[in-house]
N, C-alpha and C positions, 0 to 999 in steps of 0.2 A: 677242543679239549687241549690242554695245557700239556706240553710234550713233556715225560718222563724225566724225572732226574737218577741218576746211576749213583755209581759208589765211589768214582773217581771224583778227586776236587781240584777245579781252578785256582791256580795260584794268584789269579786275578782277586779272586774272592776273599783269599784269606786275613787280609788287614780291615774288612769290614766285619768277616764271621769272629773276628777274636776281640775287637775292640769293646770294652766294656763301659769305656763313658758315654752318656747317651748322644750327648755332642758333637763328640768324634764319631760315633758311631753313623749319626745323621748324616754328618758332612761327608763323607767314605762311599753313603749309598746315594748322596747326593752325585757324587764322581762317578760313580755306576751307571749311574743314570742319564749323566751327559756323555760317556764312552758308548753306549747303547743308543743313544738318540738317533745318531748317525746312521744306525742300522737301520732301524726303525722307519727313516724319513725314505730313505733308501728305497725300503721294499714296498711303503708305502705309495712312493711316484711311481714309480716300473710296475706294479699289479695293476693299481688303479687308474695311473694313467693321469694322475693331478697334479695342482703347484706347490699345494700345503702352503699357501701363502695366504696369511691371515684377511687380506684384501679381497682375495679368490671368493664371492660368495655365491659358486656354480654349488649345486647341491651335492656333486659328490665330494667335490673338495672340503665343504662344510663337514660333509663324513667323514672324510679321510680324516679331520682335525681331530674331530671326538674319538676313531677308532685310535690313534694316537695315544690319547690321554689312558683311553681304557689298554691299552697296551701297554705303558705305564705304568699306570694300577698295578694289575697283573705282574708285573714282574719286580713291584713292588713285594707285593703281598708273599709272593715267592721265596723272594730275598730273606722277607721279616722272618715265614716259616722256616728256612733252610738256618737261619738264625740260632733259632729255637731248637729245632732239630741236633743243631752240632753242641752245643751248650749240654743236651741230654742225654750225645752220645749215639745219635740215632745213624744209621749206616746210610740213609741217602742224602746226595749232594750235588750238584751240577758239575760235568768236567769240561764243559767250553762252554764258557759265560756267551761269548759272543755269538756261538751257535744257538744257545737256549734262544736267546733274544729274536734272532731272525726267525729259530722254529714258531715263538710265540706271538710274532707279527705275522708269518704265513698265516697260520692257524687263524686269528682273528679277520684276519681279509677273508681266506675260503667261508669262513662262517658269514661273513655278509653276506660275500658271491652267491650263497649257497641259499642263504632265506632270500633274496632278492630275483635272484633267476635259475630256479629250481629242474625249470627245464633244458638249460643248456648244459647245470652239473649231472642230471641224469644220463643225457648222450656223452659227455665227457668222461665220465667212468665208462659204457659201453665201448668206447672207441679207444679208450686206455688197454681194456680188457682183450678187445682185438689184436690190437697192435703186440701186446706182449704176447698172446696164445696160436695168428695163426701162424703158421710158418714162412707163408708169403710176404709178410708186414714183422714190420720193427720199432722201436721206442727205444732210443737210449740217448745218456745225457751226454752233451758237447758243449764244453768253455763253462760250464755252468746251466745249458738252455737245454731243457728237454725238446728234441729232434725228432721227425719221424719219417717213414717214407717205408721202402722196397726192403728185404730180408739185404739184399745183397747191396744198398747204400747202409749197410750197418757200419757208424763210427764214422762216418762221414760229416764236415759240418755243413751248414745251412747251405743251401745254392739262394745267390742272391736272386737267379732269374726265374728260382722256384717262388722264392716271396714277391718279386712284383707279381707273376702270374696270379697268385693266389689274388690279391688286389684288383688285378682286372677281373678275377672270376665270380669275385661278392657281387660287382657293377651286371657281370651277365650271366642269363641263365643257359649257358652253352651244357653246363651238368646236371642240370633239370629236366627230367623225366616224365612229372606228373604223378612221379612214384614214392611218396614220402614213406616206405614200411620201415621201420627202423630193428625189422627183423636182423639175426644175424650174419645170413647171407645175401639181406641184399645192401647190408651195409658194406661187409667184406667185398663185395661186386664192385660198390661205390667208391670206398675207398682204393682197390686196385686202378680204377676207370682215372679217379682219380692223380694218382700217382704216376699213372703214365701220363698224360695231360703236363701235369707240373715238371714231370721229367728231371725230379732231384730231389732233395730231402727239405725241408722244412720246419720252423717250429710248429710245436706240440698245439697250444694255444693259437696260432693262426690257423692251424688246419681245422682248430673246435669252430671255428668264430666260419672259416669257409663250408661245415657244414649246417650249421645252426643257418647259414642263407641257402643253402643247396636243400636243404628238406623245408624249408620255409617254418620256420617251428616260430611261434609266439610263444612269451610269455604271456600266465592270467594275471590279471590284474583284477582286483576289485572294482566293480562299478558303482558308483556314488552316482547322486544326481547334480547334472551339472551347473543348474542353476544356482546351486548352494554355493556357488563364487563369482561373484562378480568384481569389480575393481578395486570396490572393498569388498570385505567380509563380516557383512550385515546382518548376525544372526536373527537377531527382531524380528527382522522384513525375510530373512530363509526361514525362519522355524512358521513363518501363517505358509509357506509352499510344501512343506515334509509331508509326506502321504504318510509316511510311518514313523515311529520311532526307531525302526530299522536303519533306515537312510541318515539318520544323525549319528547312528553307531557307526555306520559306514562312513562316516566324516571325519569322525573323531579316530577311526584308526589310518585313515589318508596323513591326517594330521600326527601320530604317534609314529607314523614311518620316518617322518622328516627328521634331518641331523638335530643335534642338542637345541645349539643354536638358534637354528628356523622356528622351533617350536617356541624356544623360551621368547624372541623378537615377537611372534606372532600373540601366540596364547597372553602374553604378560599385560598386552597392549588392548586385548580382543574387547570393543567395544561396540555397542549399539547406536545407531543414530544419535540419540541425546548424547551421547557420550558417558556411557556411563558402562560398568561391568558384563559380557558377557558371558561369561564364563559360566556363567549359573544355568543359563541351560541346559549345561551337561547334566548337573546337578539333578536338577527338576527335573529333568527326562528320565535320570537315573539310568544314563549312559555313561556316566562316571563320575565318582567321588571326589570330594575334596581330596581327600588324600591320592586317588589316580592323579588327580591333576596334578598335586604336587609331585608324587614319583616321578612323571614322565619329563619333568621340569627339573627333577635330581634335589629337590630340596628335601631335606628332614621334615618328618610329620609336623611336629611341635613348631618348628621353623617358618611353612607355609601356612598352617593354622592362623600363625600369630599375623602374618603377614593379607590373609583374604582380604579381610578389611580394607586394605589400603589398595587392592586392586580396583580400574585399570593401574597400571605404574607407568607415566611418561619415557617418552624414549630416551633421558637423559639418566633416568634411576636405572633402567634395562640397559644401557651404556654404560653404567656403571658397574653391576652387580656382571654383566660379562666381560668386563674389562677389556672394551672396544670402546669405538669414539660412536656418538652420537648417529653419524651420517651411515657407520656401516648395518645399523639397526636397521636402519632403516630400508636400505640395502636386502641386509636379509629377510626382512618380513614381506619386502616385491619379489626377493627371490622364491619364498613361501611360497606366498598364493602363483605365483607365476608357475611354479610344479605341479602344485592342486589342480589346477586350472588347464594345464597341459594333458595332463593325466585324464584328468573326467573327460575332456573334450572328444581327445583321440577314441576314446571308448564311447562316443554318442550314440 
């Protein structure tokens, strides 16, 4: 969700909200928007942990690009409305530009984190919820990092020999029980047992990540069948192996998870033995539409319509329309199926 704007205004703001030529006006949120980037790239590497380097074609990295863009958007779109809004006299407005930007790249990352591993954000708030409630246990922010530990390491910062520990204790199960309840007291139990163990405070996020291995929690994953990838991606020769049409919808949302990128490299290319389009499986199966296809591909109905025809598109046209070189297509469509393939396998 889009953080709130108030009734205060940025005086950052003001020479875009008042400018009335549309040119000026472009170039002004243009500057916005490179003041912003910076932010953006920022909270982007430290959450996700990536290089946002166009070369990077590791799968999150590929995400991290697009959630980028879409963070962007967003504070585009923002921008246009707080526009509109002040021209009509309307009372809300942003009062630290620079803060909106970082709350709207948090927000967009937790929304990932959040549809992608649903079960470490559920212990994550449970263990937030402790930390601030029981009296024993503390949460508060230091230099910027949310910290955690003992009532009485309150405001203390990180102990560095509390984070190596925590590091050796992912590698061993010295705090494994056999007892995964993630009741409240025997997490309370857990985390004191814990604390004295580390013997200092800690970030917030290393301590998730040290129980998320201490209770051994899995995330689900969807199970596809894993034959439907092999070195290529042969739908001809997978659709005579589909026991259902179920397992093709299970593919097709394997494939819908993947960044912008990986999909458009893969999907734009997706051909059959003869070489020729396969895309129309989905179709014919009526596991998705011409127009799904195109959505998930981000192209205009009218746009892809015009465009089916001319599918498969060589890696030179798909180089082109993503505005990469040739080689990293290619690139990304091995890093595709290489996730697909990772993914179905571990789940055999």
């Amino acid at each position: 969700m889009t953080p709130p704007v108030t009734r205060e205004l940025d005086p950052l703001l003001l020479p875009f909200l008042q400018a009335t030529d549309d040119e000026e006006s472009n170039c002004l949120l243009a500057g916005l928007l490179r003041d912003g980037a910076s932010i953006i790239s920022e909270i982007l590497r430290s959450k996700l942990r990536v290089s946002l380097l166009a070369t990077d074609v590791s799968h999150l990295n590929q995400e991290a690009l697009d959630l980028r863009t879409e963070t962007q958007a967003t504070i585009v779109q923002s921008l246009r409305v707080l526009k509109v809004s002040t021209l009509t006299a309307a009372p809300n407005t942003i009062a630290d530009f620079r803060s909106y930007v970082a709350a709207v790249t948090f927000n967009t990352c937790n929304q990932l984190l959040r549809r992608k591993y649903p079960k470490r954000f559920q212990l994550k708030n449970k263990l937030r919820y402790l930390l601030r409630h029981e009296s024993q246990l503390a949460l508060w922010e230091h230099d910027g990092e949310w910290t955690c530990g003992l009532a009485a390491w309150e405001g203390s910062s990180c102990s560095a020999s509390a984070q190596q520990k925590v590091k050796e204790l992912r590698t061993q199960p010295i705090l494994r029980t056999g007892n995964a309840n993630q009741d409240r007291t025997s997490l309370v139990a857990l985390l004191l047992r814990t604390f004295k163990t580390l013997e200092g405070p800690v970030q917030f996020e290393e301590l998730v990540s040290l129980m998320i291995d201490v209770l051994q929690i899995k995330e689900d994953v969807i199970i596809a069948n894993p034959d439907l990838l092999e070195n290529e991606l042969n739908v001809s020769d997978d659709s005579r192996r589909l026991e259902s049409q179920s397992q093709l919808s299970q593919l097709w949302k394997e494939i819908c998870e993947l960044p912008l990128r990986h999909r458009a490299a893969l999907l734009l290319n997706l051909r059959e033995r003869q070489g020729t389009d396969a895309l129309e499986l989905f179709v014919m199966t009526q596991v998705a539409t011409i127009r799904d296809i195109g959505r998930v591909l981000e192209f205009e109905p009218e746009e892809f319509a015009r465009i089916w025809n001319e599918l498969p598109w060589d890696d030179a046209k798909i180089a082109n329309h993503l505005g990469l070189r040739r080689q990293q297509v290619i690139n990304l469509r091995q890093s595709a199926r290489a996730q697909l393939t990772r993914k179905l396998k571990h789940f055999r």
